[in-house]
C-alpha positions as CSV (number, residue, x, y, z in Angstrom):
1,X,-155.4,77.4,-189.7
2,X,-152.9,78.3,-192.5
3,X,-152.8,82.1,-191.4
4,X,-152.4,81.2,-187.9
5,X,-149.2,78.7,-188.6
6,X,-148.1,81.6,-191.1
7,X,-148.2,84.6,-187.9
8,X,-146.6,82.0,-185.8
9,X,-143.7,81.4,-187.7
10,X,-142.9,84.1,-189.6
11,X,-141.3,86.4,-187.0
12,X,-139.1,83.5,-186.0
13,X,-137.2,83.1,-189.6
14,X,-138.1,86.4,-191.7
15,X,-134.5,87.5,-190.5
16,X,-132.8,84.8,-191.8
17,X,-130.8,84.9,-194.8
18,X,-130.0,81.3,-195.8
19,X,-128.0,81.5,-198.5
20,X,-125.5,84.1,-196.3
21,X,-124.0,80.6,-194.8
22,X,-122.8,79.2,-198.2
23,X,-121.7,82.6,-199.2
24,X,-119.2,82.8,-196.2
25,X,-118.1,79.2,-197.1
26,X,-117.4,79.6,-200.7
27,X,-115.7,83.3,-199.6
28,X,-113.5,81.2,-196.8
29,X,-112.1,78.3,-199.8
30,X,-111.4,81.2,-202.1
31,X,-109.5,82.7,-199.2
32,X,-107.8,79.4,-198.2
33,X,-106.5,78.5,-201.8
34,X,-105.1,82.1,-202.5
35,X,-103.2,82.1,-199.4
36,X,-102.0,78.7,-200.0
37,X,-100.6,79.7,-203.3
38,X,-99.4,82.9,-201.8
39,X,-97.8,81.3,-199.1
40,X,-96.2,78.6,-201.3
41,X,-94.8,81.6,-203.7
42,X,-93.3,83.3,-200.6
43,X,-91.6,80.5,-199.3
44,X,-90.2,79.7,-203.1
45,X,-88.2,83.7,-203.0
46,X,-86.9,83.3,-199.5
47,X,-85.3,79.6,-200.3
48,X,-84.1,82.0,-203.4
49,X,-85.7,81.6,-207.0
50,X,-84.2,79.2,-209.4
51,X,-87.1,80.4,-211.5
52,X,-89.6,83.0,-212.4
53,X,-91.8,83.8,-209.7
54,X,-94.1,86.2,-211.8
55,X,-96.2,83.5,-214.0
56,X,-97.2,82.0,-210.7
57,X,-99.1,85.3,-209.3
58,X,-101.1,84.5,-212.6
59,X,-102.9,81.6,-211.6
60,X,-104.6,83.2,-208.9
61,X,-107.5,83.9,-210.8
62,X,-107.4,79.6,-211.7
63,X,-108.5,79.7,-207.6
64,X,-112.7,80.0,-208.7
65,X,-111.8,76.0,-210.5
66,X,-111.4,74.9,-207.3
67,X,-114.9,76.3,-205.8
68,X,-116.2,74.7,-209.0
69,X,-115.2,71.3,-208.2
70,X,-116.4,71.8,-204.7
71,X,-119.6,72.4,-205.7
72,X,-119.7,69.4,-207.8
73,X,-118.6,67.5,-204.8
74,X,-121.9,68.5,-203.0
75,X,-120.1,71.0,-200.6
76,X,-122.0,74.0,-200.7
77,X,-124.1,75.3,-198.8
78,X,-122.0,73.2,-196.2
79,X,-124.9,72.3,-193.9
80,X,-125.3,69.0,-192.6
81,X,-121.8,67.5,-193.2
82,X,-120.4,65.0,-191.5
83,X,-116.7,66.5,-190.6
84,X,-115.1,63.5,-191.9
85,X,-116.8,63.1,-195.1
86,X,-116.5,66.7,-195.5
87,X,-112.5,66.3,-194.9
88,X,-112.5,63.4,-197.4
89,X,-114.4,65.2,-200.0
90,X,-112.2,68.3,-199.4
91,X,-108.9,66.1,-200.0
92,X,-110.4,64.6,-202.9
93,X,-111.5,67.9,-204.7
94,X,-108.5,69.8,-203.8
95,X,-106.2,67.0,-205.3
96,X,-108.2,66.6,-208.3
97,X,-108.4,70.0,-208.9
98,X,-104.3,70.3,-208.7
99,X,-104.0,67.0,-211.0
100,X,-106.3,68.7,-213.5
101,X,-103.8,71.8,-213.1
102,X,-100.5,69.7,-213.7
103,X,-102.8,68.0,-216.6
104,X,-103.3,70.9,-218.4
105,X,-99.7,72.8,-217.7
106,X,-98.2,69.4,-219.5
107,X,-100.9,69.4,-222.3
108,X,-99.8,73.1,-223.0
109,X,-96.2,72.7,-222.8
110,X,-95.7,75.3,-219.9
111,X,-94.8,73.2,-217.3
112,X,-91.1,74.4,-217.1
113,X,-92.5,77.4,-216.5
114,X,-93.9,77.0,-212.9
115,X,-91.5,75.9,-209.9
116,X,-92.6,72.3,-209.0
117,X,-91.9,73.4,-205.2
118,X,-94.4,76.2,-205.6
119,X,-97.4,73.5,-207.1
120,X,-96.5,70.4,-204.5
121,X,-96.6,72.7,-201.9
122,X,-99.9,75.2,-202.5
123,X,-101.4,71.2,-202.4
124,X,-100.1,70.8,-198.9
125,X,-101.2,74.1,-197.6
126,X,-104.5,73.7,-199.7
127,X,-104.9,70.2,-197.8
128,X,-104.6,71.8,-194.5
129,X,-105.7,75.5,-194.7
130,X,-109.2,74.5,-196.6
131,X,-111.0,72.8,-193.9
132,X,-109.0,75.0,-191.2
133,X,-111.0,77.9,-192.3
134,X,-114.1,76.3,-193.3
135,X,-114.0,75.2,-189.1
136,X,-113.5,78.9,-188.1
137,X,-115.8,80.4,-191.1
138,X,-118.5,78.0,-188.9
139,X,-117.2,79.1,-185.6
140,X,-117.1,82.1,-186.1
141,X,-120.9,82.9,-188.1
142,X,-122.6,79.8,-186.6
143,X,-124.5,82.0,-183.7
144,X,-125.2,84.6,-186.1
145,X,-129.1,85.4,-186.8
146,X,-128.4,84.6,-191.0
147,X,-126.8,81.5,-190.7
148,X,-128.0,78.5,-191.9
149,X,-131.2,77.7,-193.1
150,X,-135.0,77.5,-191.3
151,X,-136.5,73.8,-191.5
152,X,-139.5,71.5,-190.5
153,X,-139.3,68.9,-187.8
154,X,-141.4,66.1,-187.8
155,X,-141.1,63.9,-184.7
156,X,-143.0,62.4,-182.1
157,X,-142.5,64.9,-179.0
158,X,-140.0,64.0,-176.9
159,X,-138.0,63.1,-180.2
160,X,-138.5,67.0,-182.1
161,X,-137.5,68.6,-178.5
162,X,-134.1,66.6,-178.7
163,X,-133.8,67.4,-182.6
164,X,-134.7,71.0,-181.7
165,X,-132.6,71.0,-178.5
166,X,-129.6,69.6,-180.5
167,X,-129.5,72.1,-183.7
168,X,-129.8,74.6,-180.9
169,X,-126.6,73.6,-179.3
170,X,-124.7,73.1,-182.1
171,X,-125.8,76.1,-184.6
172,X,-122.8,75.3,-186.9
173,X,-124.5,72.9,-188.5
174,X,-126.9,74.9,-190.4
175,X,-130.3,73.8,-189.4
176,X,-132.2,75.9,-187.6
177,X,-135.6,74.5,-186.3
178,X,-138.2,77.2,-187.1
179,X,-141.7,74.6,-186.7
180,X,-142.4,71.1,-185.4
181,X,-145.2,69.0,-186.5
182,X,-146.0,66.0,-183.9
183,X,-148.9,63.3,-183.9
184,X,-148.7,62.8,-180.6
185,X,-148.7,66.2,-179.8
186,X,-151.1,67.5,-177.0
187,X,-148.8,69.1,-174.1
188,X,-148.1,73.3,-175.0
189,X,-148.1,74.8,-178.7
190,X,-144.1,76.0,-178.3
191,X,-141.0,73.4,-177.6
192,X,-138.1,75.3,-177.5
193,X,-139.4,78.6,-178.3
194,X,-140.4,76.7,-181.8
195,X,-143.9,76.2,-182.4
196,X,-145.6,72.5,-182.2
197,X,-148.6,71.7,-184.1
198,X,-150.6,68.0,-184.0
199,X,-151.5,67.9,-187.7
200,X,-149.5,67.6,-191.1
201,X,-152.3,68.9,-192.8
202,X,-150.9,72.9,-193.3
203,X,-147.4,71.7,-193.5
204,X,-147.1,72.1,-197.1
205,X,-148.7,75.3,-197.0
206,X,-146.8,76.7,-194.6
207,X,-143.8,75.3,-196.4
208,X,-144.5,77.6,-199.4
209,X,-145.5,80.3,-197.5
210,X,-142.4,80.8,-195.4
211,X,-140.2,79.5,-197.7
212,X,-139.5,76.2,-195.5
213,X,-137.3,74.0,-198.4
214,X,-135.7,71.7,-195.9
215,X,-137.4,69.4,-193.6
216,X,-136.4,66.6,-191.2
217,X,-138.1,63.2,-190.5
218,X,-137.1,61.3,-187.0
219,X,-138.8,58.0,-188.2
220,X,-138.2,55.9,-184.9
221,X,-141.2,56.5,-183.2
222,X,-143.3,57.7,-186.4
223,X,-146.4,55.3,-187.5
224,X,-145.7,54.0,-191.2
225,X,-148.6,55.6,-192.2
226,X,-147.7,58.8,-191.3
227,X,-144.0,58.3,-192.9
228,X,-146.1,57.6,-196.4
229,X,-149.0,60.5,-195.8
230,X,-146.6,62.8,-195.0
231,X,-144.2,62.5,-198.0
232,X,-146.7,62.1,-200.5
233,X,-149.3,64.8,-199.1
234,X,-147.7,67.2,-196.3
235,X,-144.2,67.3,-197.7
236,X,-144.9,68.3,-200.8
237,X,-143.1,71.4,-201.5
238,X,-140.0,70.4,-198.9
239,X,-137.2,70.3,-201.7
240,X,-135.2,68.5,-199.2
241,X,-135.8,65.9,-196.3
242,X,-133.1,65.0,-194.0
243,X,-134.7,61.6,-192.6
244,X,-133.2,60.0,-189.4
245,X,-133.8,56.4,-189.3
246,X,-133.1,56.1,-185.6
247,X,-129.7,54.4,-185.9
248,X,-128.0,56.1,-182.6
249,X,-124.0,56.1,-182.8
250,X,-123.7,55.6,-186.4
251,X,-122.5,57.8,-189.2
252,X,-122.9,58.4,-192.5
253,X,-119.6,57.3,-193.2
254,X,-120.5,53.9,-192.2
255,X,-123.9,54.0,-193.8
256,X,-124.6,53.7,-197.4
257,X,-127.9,53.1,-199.6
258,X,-128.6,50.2,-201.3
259,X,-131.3,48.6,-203.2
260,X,-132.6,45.5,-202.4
261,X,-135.1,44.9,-204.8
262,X,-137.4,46.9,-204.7
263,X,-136.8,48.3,-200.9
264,X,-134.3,50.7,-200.0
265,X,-132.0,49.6,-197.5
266,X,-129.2,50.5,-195.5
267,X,-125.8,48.9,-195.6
268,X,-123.7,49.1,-192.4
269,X,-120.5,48.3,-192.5
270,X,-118.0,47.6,-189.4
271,X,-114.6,48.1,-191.6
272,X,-112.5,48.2,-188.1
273,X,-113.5,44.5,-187.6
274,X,-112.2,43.4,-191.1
275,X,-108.6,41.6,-190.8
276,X,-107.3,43.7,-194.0
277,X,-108.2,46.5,-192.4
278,X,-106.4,45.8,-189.2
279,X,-103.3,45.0,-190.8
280,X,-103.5,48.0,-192.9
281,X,-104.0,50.5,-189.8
282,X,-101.1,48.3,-187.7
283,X,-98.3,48.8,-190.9
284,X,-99.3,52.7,-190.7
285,X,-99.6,52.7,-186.9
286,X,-95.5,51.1,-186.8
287,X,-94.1,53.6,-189.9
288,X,-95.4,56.6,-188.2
289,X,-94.7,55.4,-185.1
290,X,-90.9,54.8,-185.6
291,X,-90.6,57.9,-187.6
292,X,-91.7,59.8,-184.8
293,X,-89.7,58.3,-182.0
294,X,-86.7,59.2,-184.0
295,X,-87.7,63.0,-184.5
296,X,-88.4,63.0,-180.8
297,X,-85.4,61.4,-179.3
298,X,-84.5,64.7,-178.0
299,X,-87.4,65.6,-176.1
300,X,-87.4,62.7,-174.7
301,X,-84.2,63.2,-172.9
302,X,-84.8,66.9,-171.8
303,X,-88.1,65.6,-170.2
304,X,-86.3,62.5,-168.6
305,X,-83.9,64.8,-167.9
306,X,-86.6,67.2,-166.0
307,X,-88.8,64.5,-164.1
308,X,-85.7,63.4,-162.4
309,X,-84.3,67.1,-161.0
310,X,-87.8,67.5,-159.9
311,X,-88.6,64.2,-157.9
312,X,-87.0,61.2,-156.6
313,X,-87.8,58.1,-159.0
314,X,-87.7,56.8,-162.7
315,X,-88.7,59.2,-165.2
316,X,-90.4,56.5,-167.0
317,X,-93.5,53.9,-165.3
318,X,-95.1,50.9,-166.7
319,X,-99.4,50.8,-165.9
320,X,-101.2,48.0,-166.6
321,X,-104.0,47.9,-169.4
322,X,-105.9,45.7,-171.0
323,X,-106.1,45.6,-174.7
324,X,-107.4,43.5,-178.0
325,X,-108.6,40.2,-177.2
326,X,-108.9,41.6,-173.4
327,X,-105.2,40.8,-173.0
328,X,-103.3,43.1,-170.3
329,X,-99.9,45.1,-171.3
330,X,-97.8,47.6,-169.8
331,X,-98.2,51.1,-171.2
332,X,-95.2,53.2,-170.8
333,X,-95.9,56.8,-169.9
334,X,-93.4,59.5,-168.3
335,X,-93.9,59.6,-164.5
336,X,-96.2,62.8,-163.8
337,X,-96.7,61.7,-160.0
338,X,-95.0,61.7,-157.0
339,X,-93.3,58.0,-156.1
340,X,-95.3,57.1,-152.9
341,X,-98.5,58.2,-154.6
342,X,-100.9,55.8,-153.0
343,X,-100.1,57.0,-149.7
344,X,-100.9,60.7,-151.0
345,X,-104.6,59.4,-152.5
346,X,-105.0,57.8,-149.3
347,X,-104.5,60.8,-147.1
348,X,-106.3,63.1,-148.9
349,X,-109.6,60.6,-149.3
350,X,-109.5,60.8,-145.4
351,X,-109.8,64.9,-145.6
352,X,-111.8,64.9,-148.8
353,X,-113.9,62.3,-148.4
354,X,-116.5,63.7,-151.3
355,X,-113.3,63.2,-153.6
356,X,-113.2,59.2,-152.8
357,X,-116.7,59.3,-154.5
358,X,-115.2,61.2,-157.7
359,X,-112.6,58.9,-158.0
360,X,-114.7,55.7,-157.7
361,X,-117.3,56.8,-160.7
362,X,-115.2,59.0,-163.1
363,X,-111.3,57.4,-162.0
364,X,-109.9,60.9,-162.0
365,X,-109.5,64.5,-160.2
366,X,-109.3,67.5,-161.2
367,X,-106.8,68.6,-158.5
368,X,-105.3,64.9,-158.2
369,X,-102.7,65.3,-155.1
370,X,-100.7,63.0,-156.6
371,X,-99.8,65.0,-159.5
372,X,-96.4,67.2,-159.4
373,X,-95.8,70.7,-160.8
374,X,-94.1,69.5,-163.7
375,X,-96.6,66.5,-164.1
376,X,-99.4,69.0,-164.7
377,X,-97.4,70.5,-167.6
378,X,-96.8,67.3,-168.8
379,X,-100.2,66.4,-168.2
380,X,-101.8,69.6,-169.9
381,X,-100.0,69.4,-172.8
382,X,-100.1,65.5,-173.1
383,X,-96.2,65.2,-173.0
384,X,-96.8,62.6,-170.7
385,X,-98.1,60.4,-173.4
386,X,-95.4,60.3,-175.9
387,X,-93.6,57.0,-174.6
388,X,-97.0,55.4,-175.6
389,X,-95.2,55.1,-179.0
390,X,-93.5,52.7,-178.3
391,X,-96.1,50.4,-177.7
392,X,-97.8,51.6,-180.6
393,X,-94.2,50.0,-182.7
394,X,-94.5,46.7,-180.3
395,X,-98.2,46.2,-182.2
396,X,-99.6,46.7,-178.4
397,X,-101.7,49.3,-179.3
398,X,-102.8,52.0,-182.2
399,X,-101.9,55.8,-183.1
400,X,-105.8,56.0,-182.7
401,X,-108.6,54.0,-180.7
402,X,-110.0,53.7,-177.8
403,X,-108.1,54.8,-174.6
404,X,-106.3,51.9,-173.2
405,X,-108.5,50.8,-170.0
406,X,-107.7,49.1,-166.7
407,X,-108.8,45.9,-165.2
408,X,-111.3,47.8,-162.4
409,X,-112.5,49.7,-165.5
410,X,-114.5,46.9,-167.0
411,X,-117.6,46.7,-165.2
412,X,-118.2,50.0,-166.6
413,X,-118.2,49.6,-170.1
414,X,-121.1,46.7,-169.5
415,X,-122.2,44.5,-172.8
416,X,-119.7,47.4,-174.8
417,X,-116.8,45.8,-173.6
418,X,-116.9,43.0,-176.3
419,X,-116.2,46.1,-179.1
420,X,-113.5,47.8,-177.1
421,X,-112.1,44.1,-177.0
422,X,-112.0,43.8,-180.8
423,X,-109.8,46.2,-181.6
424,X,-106.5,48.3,-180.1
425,X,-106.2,50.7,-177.6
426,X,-104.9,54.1,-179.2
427,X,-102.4,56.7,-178.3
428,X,-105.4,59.2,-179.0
429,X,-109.0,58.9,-180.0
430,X,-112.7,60.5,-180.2
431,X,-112.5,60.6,-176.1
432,X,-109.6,62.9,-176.3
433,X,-110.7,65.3,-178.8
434,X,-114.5,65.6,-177.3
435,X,-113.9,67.5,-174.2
436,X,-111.2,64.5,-172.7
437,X,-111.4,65.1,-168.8
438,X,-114.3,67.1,-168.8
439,X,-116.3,64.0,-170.4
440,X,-118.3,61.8,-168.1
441,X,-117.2,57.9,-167.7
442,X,-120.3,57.0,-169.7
443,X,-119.8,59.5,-172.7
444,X,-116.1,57.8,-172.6
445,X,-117.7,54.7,-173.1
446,X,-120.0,55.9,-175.7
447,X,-117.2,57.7,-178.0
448,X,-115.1,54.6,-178.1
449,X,-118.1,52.5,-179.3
450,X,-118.7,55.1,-181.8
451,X,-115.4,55.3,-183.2
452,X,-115.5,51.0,-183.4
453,X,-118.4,51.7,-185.1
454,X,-117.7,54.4,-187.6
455,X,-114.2,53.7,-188.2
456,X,-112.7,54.6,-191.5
457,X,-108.8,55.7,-192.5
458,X,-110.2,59.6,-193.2
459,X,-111.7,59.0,-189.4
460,X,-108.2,58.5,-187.9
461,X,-106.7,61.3,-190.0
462,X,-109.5,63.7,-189.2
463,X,-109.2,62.4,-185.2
464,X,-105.5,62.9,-185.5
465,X,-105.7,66.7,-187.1
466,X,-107.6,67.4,-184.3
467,X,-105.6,66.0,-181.6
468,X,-103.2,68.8,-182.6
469,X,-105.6,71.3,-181.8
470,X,-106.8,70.2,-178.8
471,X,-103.0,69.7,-178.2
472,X,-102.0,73.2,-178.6
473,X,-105.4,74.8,-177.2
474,X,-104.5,72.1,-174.1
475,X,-108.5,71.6,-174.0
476,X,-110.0,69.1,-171.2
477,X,-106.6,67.7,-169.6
478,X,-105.6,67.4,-166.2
């Protein structure tokens, strides 16, 4: 049996190079850091030197401390992160690393000898331009034949082909499924393309033979039994098990171990529904909020200033929403559609009557009549938005959170409307930087859950990063 799990696998992963993927990752930091310092250098000599640029070339070498202390942050190889932990940890390491710098510089007497600009700056660019390339190192090698590493799935059978199907899709992540073991398993011996056998018995055989180190347990629908015979007996020579305890739409930032005696037990913690946390997120929300209406002043009178040469009509509307506590509000947004809209909806329902049925599941179109030429601008690159912070100073809603919802809307968030009550609608969210209009209404519904769920302050700053490059890349509006 060994030999025959041995010819079945081995063609599938003897191409694979596994540790290629944390190469490429440690290569793209290095990369990052130097050009951050570079960068910060070059901007120092075109404001004009105050001070010696040279010693500062020198600490390019200093740039290998920082893959050090990523290491010891557990971010290498880089497979199976969470993005926002990884962000976190990436902002905590790079800081550290550049207080240890300004540590020692002090301790050695030579910090007159660097330009503070340069340091403070390299930090910012580091911030940024670290997990910027780590997302296109992934993008860019995540389809690749050596990336990531080949593992073990053991699931029931439907579970293991949505594990499989999954990695599949999103190869980034490192995983790639190379044999699944299923004790329910009697349908064909390949899921997938990967093959599917009914037995642990070999597993930890074929393990040491192909050089399997990481495995994953799905533990929903597996027997206890089974969880206990397979660690102790079939897992044996795994070096590392990924176990998923069946907790759909939460994340690890909201999960922690804990020991309860002498069980192991997971802590889950809703920090969005915590009042200190609320009135931390609202005091952010209203600074950032009224800095940015001030910067933006401008635009918003050459948009006004647009709307109205186009079409007839305020540049400015009021929509109804409801928000925390279920309460309605008026969100301000600049007018993309013509003034006698309804009439326009109406009118084309009755030459596109397969539209009508669009518009009653999913509330939107992709070629909405309504919509003018300069609306779908505004639209695409979500100009329209920006009055929304406004209401994000009033306290009506956030800078991120769940998109604000109407009153016909309810009914279709079901027994999840009781979460989207608890908290404030956001100017963005998870909705809008997961595919936005090319979402359905029930994967709308889901994401907003998620995010009440997992919410953190590294959450909204990773949501918000992002926002900017779906912004840019105008993904999924219309």
């Amino acid at each position: 049996m060994a030999s025959n799990t041995t010819s079945l696998l081995y063609p599938q992963i003897q191409a694979e190079q596994p540790g290629l993927c944390g190469l490429a990752i440690f290569a793209g930091d290095i990369a990052a850091v130097a050009v951050s310092i570079m960068l910060a250098v070059g901007m120092r000599t075109l404001l004009g030197p105050a001070t010696e640029l040279a010693p500062h070339w020198h600490t390019l070498p200093v740039i290998g401390v920082f893959a050090a202390v990523y290491a010891l942050f557990g971010l290498y190889p880089g497979i199976a992160l969470n993005a926002v932990a990884e962000m976190r940890k990436l902002t905590t390491a790079t800081t550290l690393v550049f207080v240890l710098l300004a540590t020692g510089l002090f301790l050695l007497k030579e910090g007159n000898t660097y330009s503070r600009f340069v340091f403070v700056m390299a930090w910012a660019l580091a911030l940024v331009l670290v997990p910027v390339v780590r997302t296109q190192v992934r993008a860019v090698f995540g389809k690749r034949a050596w990336w990531g590493f080949p593992v073990a799935v053991f699931a029931a059978t439907d579970e293991a082909h949505d594990i499989t199907a999954g990695l599949r899709k999103r190869p980034h992540t490192g995983l790639l499924p190379a044999v699944i073991y299923s004790h329910d398993h009697d349908g064909p011996s390949h899921t997938a393309g990967v093959p599917v056998f009914a037995t642990y018995e070999h597993a930890a055989t074929a393990a040491q033979q192909l050089r399997l180190q990481h495995a994953i347990i799905a533990t929903s629908q597996l027997p206890a039994r089974h969880m206990s015979r397979l660690l102790e007996t079939g897992g044996g020579n795994f070096s590392k098990f990924y176990v998923m305890p069946g907790l759909d739409g939460y994340s690890s930032e909201s999960v922690e171990a804990r020991q309860i005696g002498d069980t192991l037990t997971l802590e889950i913690r809703r920090n969005l529904l915590l009042p200190s946390c609320q009135l931390t997120k609202g005091l952010i929300d209203r600074c950032i909020s009224f800095l940015l209406l001030l910067l933006l002043a401008p635009l918003f009178a050459l948009v006004a200033i647009a709307i109205r040469l186009e079409s007839r009509g305020a540049a400015l509307f009021q929509h109804r929403r409801v928000g925390l506590g279920g309460r309605e509000f008026g969100v301000w947004k600049f007018r993309s559609m013509h003034p006698d809209g309804d009439a326009i909806l109406a009118r084309h329902f009755a030459a596109h009557p397969e539209d009508e049925e669009v518009w009653r599941s999913e509330r939107k179109l992709r070629n909405d009549p309504r919509v003018t030429r300069l609306g779908r601008l505004l639209r695409k690159t979500s100009l329209d938005e920006l009055p929304q912070l406004w209401n994000v100073l009033r306290g009506d809603m956030s800078l991120v959170g769940p998109r604000p919802i109407v009153r016909d809307e309810i009914d279709k968030y079901g027994e999840q409307f009781h979460m989207y009550c608890r908290v404030m609608p956001g100017l963005t969210g998870l909705w809008q930087v997961s595919g936005r209009s090319e979402t359905n209404y029930q994967q709308r519904v889901d994401l907003d859950a998620y995010y009440v769920r997992n919410w953190s302050p590294w959450f909204d700053i990773y949501l918000l990063f992002s926002t900017f490059r779906v912004v840019i890349k105008c993904e999924g509006a219309y």
